[in-house]
Structures are given as structure tokens and as C-alpha cells.
C-alpha positions as CSV (number, residue, x, y, z in Angstrom):
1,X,97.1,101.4,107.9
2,X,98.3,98.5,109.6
3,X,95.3,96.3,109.7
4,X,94.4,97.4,105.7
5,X,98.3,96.0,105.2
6,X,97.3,92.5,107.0
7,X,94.3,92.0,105.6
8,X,95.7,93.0,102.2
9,X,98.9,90.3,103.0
10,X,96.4,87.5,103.7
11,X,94.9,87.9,100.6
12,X,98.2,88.1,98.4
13,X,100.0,85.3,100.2
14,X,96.5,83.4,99.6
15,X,96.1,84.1,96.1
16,X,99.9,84.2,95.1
17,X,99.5,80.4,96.2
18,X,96.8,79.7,94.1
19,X,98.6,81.0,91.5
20,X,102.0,79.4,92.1
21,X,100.1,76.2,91.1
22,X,97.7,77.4,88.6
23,X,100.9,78.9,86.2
24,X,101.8,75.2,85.3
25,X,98.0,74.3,83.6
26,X,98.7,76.6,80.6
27,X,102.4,75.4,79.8
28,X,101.3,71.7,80.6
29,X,97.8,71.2,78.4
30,X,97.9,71.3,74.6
31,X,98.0,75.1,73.5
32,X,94.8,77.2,72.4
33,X,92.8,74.0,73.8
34,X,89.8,74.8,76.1
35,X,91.8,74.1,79.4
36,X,94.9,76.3,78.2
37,X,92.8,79.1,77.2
38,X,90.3,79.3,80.8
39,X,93.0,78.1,83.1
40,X,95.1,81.1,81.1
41,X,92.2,83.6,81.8
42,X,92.2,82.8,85.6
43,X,95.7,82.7,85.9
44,X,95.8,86.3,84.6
45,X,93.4,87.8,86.9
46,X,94.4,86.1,89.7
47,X,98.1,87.5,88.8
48,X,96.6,90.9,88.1
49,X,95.0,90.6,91.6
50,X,98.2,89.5,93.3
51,X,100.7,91.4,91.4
52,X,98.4,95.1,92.1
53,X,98.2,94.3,95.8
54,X,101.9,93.6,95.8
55,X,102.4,97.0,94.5
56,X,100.0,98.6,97.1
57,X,102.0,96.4,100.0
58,X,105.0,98.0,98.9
59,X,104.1,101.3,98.8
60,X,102.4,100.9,102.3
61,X,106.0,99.8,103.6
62,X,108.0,102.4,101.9
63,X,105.5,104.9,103.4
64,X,105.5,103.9,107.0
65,X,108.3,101.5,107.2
66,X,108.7,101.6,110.6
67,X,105.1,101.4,111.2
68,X,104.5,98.4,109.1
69,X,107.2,96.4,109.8
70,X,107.9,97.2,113.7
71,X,104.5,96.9,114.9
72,X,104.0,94.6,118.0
73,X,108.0,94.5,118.2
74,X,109.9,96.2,120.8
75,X,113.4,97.5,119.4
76,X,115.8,100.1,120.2
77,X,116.6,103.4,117.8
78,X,119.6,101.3,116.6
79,X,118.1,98.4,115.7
80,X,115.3,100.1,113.7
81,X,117.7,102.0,111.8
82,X,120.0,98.6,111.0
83,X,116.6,97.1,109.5
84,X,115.8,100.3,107.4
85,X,119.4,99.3,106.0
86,X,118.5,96.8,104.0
87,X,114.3,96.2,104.8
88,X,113.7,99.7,102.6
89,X,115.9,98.1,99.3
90,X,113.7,94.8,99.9
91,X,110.7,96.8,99.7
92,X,111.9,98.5,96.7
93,X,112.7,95.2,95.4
94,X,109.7,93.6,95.4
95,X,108.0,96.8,94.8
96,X,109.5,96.2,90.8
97,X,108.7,92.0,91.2
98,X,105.3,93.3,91.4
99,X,105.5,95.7,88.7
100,X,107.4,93.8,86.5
101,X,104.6,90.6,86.9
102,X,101.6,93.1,86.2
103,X,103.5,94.2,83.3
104,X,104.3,90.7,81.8
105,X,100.8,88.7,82.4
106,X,99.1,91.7,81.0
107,X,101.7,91.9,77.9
108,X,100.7,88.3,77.6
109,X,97.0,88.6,77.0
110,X,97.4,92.1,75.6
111,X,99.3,91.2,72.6
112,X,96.8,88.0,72.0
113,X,94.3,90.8,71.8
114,X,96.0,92.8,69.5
115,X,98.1,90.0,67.2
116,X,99.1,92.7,64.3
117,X,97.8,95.5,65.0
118,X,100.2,96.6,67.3
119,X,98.8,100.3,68.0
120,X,96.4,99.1,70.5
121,X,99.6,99.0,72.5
122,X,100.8,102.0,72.3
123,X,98.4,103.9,74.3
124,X,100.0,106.0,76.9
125,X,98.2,103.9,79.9
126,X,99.8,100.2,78.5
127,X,102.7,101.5,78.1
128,X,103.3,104.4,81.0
129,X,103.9,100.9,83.3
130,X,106.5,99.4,81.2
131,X,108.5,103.1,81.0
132,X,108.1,103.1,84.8
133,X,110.4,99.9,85.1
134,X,113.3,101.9,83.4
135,X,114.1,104.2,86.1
136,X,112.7,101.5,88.8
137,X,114.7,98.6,87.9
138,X,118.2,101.3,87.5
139,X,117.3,102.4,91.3
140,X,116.9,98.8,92.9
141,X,120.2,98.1,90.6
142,X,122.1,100.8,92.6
143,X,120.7,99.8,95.9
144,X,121.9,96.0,95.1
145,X,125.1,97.7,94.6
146,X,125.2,99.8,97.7
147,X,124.1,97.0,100.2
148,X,125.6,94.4,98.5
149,X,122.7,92.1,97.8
150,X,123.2,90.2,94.7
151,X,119.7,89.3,93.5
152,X,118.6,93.1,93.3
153,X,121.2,93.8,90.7
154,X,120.2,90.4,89.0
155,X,116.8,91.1,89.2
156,X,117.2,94.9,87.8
157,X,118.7,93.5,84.7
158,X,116.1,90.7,84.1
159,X,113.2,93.7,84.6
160,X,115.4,96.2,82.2
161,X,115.8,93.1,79.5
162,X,112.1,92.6,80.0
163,X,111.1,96.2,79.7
164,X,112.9,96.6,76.2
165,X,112.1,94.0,74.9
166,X,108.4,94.9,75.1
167,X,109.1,98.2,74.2
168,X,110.7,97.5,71.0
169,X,108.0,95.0,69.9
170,X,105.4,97.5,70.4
171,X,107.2,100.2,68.5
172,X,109.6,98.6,66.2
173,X,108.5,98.9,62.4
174,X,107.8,95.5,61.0
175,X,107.6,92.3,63.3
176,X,107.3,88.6,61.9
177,X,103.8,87.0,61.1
178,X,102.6,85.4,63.9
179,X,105.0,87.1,66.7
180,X,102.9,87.6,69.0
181,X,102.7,84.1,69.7
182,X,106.1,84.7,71.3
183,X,105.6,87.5,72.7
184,X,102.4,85.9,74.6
185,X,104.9,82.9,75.7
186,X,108.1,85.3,76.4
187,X,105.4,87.0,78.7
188,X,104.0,84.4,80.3
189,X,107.3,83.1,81.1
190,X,108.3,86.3,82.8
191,X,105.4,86.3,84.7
192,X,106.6,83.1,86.2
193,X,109.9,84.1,86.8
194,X,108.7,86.8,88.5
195,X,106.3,85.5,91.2
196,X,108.2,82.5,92.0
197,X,111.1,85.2,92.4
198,X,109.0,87.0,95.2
199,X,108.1,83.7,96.4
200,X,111.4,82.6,97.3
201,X,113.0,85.8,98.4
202,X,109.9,86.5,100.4
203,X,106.9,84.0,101.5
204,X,109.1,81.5,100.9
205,X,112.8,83.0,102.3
206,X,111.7,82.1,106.0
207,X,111.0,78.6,105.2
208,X,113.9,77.7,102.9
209,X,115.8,79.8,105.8
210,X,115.8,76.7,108.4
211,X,116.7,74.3,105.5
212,X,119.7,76.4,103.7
213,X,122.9,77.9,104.5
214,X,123.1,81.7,103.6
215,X,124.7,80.8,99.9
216,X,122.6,78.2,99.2
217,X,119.5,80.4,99.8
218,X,120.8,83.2,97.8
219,X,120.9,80.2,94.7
220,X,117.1,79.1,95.6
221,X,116.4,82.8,95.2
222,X,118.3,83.3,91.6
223,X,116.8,79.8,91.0
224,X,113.6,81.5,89.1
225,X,115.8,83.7,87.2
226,X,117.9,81.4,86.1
227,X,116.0,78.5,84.8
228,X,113.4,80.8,83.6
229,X,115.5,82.7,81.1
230,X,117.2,79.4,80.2
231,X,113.6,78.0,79.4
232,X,112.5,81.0,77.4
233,X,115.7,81.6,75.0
234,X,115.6,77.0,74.8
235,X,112.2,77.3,73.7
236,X,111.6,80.2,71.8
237,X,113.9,78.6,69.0
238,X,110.9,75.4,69.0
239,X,108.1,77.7,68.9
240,X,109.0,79.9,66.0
241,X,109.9,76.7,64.2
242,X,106.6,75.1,65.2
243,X,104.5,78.4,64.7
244,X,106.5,79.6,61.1
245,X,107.5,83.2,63.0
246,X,109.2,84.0,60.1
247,X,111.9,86.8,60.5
248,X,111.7,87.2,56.1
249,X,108.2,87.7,55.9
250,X,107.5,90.4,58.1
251,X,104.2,92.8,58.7
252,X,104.3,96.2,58.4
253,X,101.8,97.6,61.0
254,X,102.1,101.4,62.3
């Protein structure tokens, strides 16, 4: 299991790279432009990629935590258990980053698929992943809580906001013409949030470690967070404006 976790690691850290860079094509070219729409398309299977083995490396190290993240170390009983403290809420952690990214990149491309006819997301397999999240992000919430780790609670809440918020587009009774062009940018944004979240509180935690005192990492890691949901509620305003997502003229689609 070990060597399957490595080679899995290598290729997520690798990939996640790519992608860290990739993200900024789609928001930078003009929209629905050639560029925009392929750089879009590989940004969403590389994130699909990353984001599923992210979920797999998670459940690898909440199975055999001890096997995964011990191995070629020699500590005592009491040192294993004081890493289980707070290494198994990490885990869990990422465990919904990685959920919640799958979730948002597909939402993105799904609801550019479906634009008003909203019932291709509702099938139980779209949406069983979203549902997951509740309990997920209320557990990682309470662990925040119980080991006094700030960015889980944080984190739960942005994932909880996230999750109703696509459930209530997808079932609510009449939406605005042309809301899905939100919802494909509210998406895309919190697909961003979330990998350069796991970037800094992971990959990129040991690096920023040596540069930053102990609260000034714990703002590079709520950095995402915040200026991503800044970004998204500044420019929603501007895109409904430049799109007409008018709130009076809305489609009825069951």
C-alpha cells in the first residue's frame, strides 16, 4: 500500500502543479474564446485527475495511518499517538479539499452542459457527492473545534456554503436566464479556492514553514479562502450585469 501511496503522491503533487498554473488561462483570456474554452477543458481533467487521487490518498492515510505516514521513521508509542492527534483531522481535512474541488470543477462544466435544463443534474450519481459534503464538512468542523485548528472550521463552512449553494440551484424552482453562467464562474472559482487551499496547507505548508512564523502561516493558509470568496461575491455583481442574469425574468425548468 505504501508504494501505490508514493507513486500515487508523485503524480498529484505533479499534476496539482500543472494545474496551480493552468487555473489562471481561463480567468485571464477573453471568455468562450478558443484558448478559454481548451485551456478550460484541460484544466478540468487535470483537476478531476488531481482532485480523485487526492481522495484515494486520503483514504489510504485514514486507513493505515500509521503505516502511511510512519514508514522509514523510527518513533516511540507516544510519539505515534501525539501525531494521530492532529495528522488523522489533516487527513480528514484534505480528504473534503479534495471532495469539495471534484465537486466544484465538475459543477462547472456540468451546468455549461446542461444551461436550462437543470434535470440533468439531478441524477442521484451528480448529486450523491455534493450530499456527501454535508455530513463531511460538519465532521472536519467538529474536529477544528476539538484540536483547535482554525482553518478546518473555516474551511467546513466554505465547503457547507458551497454545497448549498449548488444544491439549491439544481433544485430550486425557477432560476434567471442565463445563470448558469454564474454558476460555471462561482464554480470555477471554488475550484480555485480549493486547490490552492490544499496547496498551502499541504505541498506548500513545509516551504512557507521556513519563511513564516506560526500566525503568519495560518494567514497564507486562509489566504485562498479569503480572497477567493472576496473575488467571487466582487465579481458576480459584473457578470450578471454584463451577462443580463436577470432575477425578473426567470425560467421555469422542472
Amino acid at each position: 500500500m505504501l508504494t501505490l501511496h508514493t507513486a500515487l503522491l508523485y503524480l498529484h503533487i505533479a499534476l496539482g502543479a500543472v494545474a496551480l498554473l493552468l487555473y489562471w488561462v481561463p480567468v485571464i483570456v477573453r471568455k468562450g474564446s478558443p484558448v478559454h474554452i481548451n485551456a478550460g477543458k484541460i484544466f478540468y481533467y487535470l483537476m478531476l485527475t488531481v482532485s480523485g487521487s487526492g481522495i484515494i490518498l486520503c483514504l489510504m492515510g485514514l486507513y493505515d495511518p500509521v503505516g502511511i505516514y510512519t514508514a522509514g521513521k523510527q518513533l516511540s508509542t507516544e510519539s505515534i499517538q501525539r501525531m494521530l492527534v492532529w495528522r488523522i483531522p489533516v487527513s480528514q481535512f484534505l480528504l473534503l479539499v479534495s471532495l469539495l474541488t471534484w465537486v466544484s470543477v465538475r459543477h462547472a462544466i456540468g451546468v455549461l452542459k446542461a444551461k436550462a435544463d437543470r434535470s440533468l443534474l439531478r441524477r442521484w450519481y451528480y448529486q450523491g457527492p455534493v450530499f456527501a459534503m454535508f455530513p463531511l464538512a460538519i465532521y472536519v468542523a467538529y474536529q477544528g473545534f476539538s484540536i483547535g485548528m482554525p482553518l478546518l472550521i473555516i474551511f467546513a463552512v466554505v465547503s457547507l456554503i458551497t454545497a448549498s449553494t449548488m444544491t439549491l440551484y439544481v433544485y430550486k424552482k425557477q432560476v434567471s436566464p442565463r445563470a448558469w453562467i454564474i454558476e460555471h464562474f462561482g464554480a470555477m472559482v471554488g475550484s480555485g479556492i480549493a486547490v490552492y487551499t490544499a496547496f498551502f496547507a499541504a505541498g506548500g505548508r513545509r516551504m512557507l514553514a521556513e519563511l513564516l512564523p506560526d500566525n503568519w502561516l495560518l494567514v497564507s493558509w486562509l489566504a485562498a479562502p479569503v480572497i477567493g470568496t472576496t473575488a467571487l461575491i466582487t465579481l458576480t455583481g459584473y457578470y450578471k450585469r454584463k451577462y443580463k442574469v436577470q432575477p425578473n425574468k426567470a425560467l421555469q425548468q422542472g
